[in-house]
BAPAVEX-639677 format. One record per residue (C-alpha): residue number from 1; residue in three letters; x, y, z. Coordinates in steps of 0.1 Angstrom, whole numbers. Each point is the difference from the previous one (the first is absolute). Example, Ala and Ser with C-alpha at 12.3 -4.5 7.8 and 13.67 -1.06 7.14 Angstrom:
2
+-----+------+-------+-------+-------+
!  nr ! rest !    xx !    yy !    zz !
+-----+------+-------+-------+-------+
!   1 !  ALA !   123 !   -45 !    78 !
!   2 !  SER !    14 !    34 !    -7 !
+-----+------+-------+-------+-------+
This chain:
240
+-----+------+-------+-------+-------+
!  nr ! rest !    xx !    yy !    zz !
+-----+------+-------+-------+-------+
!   1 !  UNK !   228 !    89 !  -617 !
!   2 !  UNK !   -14 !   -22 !    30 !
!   3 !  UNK !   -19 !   -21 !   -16 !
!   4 !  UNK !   -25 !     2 !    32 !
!   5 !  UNK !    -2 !    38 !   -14 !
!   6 !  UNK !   -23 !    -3 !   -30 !
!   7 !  UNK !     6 !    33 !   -27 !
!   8 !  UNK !   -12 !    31 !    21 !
!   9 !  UNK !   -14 !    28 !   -15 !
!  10 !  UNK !    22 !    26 !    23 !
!  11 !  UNK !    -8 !    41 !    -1 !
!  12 !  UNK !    31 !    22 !     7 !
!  13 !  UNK !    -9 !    29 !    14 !
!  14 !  UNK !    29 !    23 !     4 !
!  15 !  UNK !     7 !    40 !   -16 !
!  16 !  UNK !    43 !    -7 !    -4 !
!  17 !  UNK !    -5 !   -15 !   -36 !
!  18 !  UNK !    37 !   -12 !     3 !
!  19 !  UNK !   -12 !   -20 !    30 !
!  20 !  UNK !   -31 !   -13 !   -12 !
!  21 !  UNK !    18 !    -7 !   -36 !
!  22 !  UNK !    20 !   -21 !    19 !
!  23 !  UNK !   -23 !   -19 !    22 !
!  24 !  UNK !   -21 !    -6 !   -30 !
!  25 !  UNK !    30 !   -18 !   -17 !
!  26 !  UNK !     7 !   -22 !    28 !
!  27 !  UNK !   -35 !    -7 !     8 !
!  28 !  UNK !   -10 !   -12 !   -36 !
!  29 !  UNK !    32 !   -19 !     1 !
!  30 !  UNK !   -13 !   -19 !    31 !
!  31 !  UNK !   -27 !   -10 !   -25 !
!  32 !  UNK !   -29 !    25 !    12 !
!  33 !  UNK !   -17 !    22 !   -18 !
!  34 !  UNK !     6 !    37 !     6 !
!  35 !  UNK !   -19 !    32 !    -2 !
!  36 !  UNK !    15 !    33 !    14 !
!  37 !  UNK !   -15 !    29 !     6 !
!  38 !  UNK !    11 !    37 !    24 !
!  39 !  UNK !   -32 !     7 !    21 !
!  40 !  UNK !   -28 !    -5 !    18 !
!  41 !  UNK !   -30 !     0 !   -32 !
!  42 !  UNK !    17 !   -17 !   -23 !
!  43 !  UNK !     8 !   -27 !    25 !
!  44 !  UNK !   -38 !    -1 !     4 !
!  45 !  UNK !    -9 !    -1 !   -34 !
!  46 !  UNK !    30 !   -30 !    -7 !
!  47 !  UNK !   -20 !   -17 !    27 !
!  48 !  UNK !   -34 !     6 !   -14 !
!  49 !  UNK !     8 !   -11 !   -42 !
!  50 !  UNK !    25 !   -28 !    16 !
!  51 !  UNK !    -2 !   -12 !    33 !
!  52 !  UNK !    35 !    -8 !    19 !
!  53 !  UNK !    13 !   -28 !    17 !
!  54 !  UNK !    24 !    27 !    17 !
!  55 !  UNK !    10 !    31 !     7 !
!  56 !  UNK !    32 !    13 !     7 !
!  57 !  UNK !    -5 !    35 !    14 !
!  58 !  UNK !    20 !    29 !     9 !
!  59 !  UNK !    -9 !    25 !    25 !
!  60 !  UNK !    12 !    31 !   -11 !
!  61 !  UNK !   -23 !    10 !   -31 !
!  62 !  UNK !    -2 !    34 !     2 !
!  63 !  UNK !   -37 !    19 !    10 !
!  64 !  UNK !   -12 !   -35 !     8 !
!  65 !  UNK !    11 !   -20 !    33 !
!  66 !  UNK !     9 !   -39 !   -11 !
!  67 !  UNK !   -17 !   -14 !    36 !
!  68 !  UNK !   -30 !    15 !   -11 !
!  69 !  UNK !     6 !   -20 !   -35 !
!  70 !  UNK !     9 !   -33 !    21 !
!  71 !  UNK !   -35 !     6 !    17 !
!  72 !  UNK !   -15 !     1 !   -28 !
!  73 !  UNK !    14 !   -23 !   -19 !
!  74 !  UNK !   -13 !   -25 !    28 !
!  75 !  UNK !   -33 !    10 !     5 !
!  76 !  UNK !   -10 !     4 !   -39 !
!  77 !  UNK !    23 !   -32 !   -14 !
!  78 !  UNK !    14 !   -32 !     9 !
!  79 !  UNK !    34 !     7 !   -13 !
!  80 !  UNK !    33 !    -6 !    27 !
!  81 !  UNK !    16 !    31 !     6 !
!  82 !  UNK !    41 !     5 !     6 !
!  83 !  UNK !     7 !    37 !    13 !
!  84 !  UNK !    38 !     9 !   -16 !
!  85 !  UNK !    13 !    30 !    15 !
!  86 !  UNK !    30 !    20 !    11 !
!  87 !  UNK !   -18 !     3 !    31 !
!  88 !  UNK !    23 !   -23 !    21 !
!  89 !  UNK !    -9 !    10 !    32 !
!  90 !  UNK !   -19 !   -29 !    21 !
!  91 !  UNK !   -32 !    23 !     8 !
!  92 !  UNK !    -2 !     3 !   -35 !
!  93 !  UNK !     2 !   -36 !    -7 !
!  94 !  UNK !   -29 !    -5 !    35 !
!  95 !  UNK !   -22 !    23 !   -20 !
!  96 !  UNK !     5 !   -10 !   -28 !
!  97 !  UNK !   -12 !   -39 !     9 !
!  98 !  UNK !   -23 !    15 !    22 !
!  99 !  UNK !   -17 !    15 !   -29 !
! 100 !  UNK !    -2 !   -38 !   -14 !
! 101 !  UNK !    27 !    -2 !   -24 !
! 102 !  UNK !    13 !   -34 !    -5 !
! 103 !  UNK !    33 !     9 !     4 !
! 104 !  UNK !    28 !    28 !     1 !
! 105 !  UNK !    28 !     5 !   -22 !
! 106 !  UNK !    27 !    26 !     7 !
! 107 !  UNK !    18 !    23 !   -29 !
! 108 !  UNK !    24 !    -9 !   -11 !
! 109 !  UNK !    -3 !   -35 !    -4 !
! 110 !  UNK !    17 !   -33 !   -19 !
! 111 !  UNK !   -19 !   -11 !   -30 !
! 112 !  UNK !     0 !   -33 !    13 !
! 113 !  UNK !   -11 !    11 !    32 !
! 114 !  UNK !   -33 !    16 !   -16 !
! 115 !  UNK !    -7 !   -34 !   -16 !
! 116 !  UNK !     4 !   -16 !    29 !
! 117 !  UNK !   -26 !    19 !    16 !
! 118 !  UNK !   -23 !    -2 !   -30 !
! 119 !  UNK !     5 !   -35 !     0 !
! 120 !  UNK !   -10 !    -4 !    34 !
! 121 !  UNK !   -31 !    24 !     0 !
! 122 !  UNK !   -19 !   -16 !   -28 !
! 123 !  UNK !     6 !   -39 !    18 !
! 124 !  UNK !   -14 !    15 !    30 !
! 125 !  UNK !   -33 !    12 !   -17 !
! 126 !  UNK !     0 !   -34 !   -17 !
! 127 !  UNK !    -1 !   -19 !    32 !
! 128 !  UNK !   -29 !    20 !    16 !
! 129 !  UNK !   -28 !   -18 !    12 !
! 130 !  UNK !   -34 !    -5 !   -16 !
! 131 !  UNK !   -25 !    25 !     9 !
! 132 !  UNK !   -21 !   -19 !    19 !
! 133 !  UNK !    33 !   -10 !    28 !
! 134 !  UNK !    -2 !    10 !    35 !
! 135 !  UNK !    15 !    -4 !    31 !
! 136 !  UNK !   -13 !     3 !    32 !
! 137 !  UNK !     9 !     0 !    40 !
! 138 !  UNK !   -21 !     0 !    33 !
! 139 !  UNK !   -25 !    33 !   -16 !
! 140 !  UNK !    18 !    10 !   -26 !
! 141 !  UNK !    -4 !    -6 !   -33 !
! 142 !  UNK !    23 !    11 !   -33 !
! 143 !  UNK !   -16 !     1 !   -36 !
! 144 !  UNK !    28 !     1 !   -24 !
! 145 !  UNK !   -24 !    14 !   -26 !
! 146 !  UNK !    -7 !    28 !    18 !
! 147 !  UNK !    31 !     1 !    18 !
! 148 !  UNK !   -14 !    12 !    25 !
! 149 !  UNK !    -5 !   -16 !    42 !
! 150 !  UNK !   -35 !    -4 !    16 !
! 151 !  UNK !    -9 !   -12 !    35 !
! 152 !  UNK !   -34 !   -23 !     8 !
! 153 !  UNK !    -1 !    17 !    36 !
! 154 !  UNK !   -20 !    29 !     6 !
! 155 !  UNK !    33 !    25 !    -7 !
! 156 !  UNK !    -5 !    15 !   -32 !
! 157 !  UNK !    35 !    -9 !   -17 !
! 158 !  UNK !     5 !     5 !   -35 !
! 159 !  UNK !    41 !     8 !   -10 !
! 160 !  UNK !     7 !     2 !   -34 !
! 161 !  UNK !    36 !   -10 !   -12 !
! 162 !  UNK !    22 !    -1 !   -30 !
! 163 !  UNK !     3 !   -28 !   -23 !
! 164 !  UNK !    36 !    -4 !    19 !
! 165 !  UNK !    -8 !     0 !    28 !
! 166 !  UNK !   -33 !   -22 !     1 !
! 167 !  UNK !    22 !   -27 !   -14 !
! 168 !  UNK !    23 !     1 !    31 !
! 169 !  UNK !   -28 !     0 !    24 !
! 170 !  UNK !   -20 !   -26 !   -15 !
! 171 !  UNK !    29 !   -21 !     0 !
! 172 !  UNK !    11 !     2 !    37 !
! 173 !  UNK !   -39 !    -1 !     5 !
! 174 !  UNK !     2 !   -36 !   -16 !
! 175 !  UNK !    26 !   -10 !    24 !
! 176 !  UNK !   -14 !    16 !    32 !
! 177 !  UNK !    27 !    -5 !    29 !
! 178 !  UNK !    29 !   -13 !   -20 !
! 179 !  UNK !    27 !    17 !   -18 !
! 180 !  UNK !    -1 !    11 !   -35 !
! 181 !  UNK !    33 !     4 !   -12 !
! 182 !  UNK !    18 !    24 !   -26 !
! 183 !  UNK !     5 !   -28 !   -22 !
! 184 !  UNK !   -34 !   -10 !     3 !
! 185 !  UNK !   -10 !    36 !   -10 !
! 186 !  UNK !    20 !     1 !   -32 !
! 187 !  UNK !    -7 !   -33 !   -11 !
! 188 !  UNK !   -37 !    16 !     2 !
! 189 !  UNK !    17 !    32 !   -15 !
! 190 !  UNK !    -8 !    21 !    29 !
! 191 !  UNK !    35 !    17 !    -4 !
! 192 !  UNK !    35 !   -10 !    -6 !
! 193 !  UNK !    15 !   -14 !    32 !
! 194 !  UNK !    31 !    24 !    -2 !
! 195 !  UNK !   -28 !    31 !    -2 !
! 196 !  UNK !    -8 !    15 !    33 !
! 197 !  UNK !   -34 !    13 !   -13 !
! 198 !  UNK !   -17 !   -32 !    16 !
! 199 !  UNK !     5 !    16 !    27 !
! 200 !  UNK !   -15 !    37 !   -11 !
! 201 !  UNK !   -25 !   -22 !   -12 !
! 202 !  UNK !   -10 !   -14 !    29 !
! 203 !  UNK !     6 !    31 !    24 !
! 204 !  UNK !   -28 !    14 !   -22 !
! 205 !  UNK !   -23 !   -31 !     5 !
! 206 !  UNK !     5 !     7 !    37 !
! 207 !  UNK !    -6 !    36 !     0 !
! 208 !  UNK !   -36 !    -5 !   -19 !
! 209 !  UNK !   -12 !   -23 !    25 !
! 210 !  UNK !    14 !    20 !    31 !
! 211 !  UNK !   -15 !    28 !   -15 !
! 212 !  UNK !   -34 !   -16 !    -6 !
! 213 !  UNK !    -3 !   -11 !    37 !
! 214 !  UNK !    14 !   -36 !    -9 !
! 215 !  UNK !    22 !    -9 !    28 !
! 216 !  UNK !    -4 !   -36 !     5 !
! 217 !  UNK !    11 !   -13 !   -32 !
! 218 !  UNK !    36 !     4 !     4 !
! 219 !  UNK !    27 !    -6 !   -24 !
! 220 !  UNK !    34 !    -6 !    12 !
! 221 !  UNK !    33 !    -5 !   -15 !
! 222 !  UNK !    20 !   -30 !     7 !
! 223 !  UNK !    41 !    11 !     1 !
! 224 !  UNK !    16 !   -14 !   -27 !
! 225 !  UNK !   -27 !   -18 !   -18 !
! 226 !  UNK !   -34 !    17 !    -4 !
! 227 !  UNK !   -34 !    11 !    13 !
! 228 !  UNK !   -30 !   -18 !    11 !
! 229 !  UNK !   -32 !     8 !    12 !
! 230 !  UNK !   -26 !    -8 !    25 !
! 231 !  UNK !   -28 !    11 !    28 !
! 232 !  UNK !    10 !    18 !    33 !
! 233 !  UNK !    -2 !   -29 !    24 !
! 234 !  UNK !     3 !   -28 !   -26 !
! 235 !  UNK !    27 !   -30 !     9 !
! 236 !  UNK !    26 !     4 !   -23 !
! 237 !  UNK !    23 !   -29 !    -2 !
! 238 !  UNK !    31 !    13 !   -15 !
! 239 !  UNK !    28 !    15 !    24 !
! 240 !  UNK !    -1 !    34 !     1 !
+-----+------+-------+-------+-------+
C-alpha cells in the first residue's frame, strides 16, 4: 500500500458477486477496508452506519441508474467516487466525469490497474485545499469550499463545479498566464498524465462558463505541455 494512502474504508458497489468477490479480495489486500454491497439503498445505508473514504461504483444496477447514485453520492457525502463499467464508450466516460465522478474505470480491468486508480483517487482527496482557499482573477473569484465561481461586477455569476474539476481551475487560476502542466496536475493528483480525462475535465470547465455567459476567462491548452489561464486582453508572456 502507498504509504501516502492511509487504510480506506472503500464500498463496492457492484450486483456480479463473482466480480465484487473479487475486487473485495484485492482491495483488502491493498490494505483497505472493504464493504460490498448490490444496489442503490444499501449503498445508502453502508454510507449512513459507516461513512466511506470511496466508492467504487458500477453503473448498471438494475431499476436504479448509477449516475444518479454518483450524484448523490456527492451531494449527500464526501466520499471519492470511481465509476467501473463495461461502458467503454468515451461519451460514457464524458458523462460519467461530468456527473463528478473522480474517475473512470473500464470492465474488464487488471487488478493492479484498479489499485492504481484507487491509490491515486484517495491522494488526490488528501491534497485538497483547506476550505477557506481561493483563487481569484481580474472579477472572478473561486471558493473551493463551495466549489463554486462568483464575480464582484455587477454580472450575476455563480457556476457550481465538481470537486474535480474546481481543483483544476483553481490551480491554473493560481498561475494566471502561465502554463500548468500535466505533471504539475498529477503531482497535485488532478489525473494521471497518461489519462486523457484532463482534458474531458477541462472541456467541461469550459462549457459551464461558456454557458453561463463567461467569455472572457479563457482557458487554453498549450500543445504538448498543459493549460493555462487568463483574462481576454491580458499580456501573456509565454509563446503561444
Amino acid at each position: 500500500m502507498d504509504s501516502r494512502v492511509k487504510q480506506a474504508r472503500v464500498i463496492v458497489v457492484e450486483d456480479d458477486v463473482r466480480m465484487a468477490r473479487a475486487m473485495e479480495r484485492h482491495l483488502r489486500r491493498d490494505g483497505h477496508l472493504v464493504t460490498r454491497v448490490s444496489n442503490g439503498p444499501s449503498l445508502r445505508q453502508a454510507c449512513r452506519e459507516q461513512g466511506a473514504d470511496l466508492v467504487l461504483l458500477d453503473l448498471n444496477l438494475g431499476s436504479e441508474d448509477g449516475l444518479d447514485l454518483a450524484r448523490d453520492l456527492l451531494r449527500t457525502t464526501s466520499a471519492a467516487v470511481i465509476i467501473v463499467s463495461g461502458r467503454a464508450d468515451l461519451q460514457d466516460r464524458v458523462t460519467g466525469l461530468d456527473a463528478g465522478a473522480d474517475d473512470y474505470v473500464t470492465k474488464p480491468f487488471a487488478p493492479d490497474e484498479l489499485l492504481a486508480r484507487v491509490r491515486a483517487v484517495l491522494r488526490r482527496h488528501s491534497l485538497m485545499p483547506s476550505p477557506a482557499a481561493t483563487a481569484s482573477i481580474g472579477p472572478y473569484r473561486l471558493a473551493w469550499e463551495e466549489m463554486t465561481l462568483t464575480s464582484e461586477d455587477d454580472r450575476d455569476v455563480r457556476i457550481r463545479f465538481t470537486e474535480t474539476q474546481a481543483r483544476i481551475l483553481m490551480m491554473l487560476m493560481h498561475s494566471p498566464g502561465r502554463t500548468v502542466t500535466r505533471e504539475a496536475l498529477c503531482s497535485r493528483g488532478v489525473k494521471p498524465a497518461e489519462d486523457r480525462s484532463v482534458d474531458v475535465h477541462v472541456a467541461n470547465i469550459r462549457r459551464k462558463l461558456r454557458e453561463s455567459g463567461v467569455d472572457d476567462l479563457l482557458i487554453w491548452p498549450v500543445r504538448g505541455l498543459g493549460y493555462r489561464i487568463h483574462l481576454r486582453g491580458a499580456r501573456v508572456t509565454e509563446p503561444e
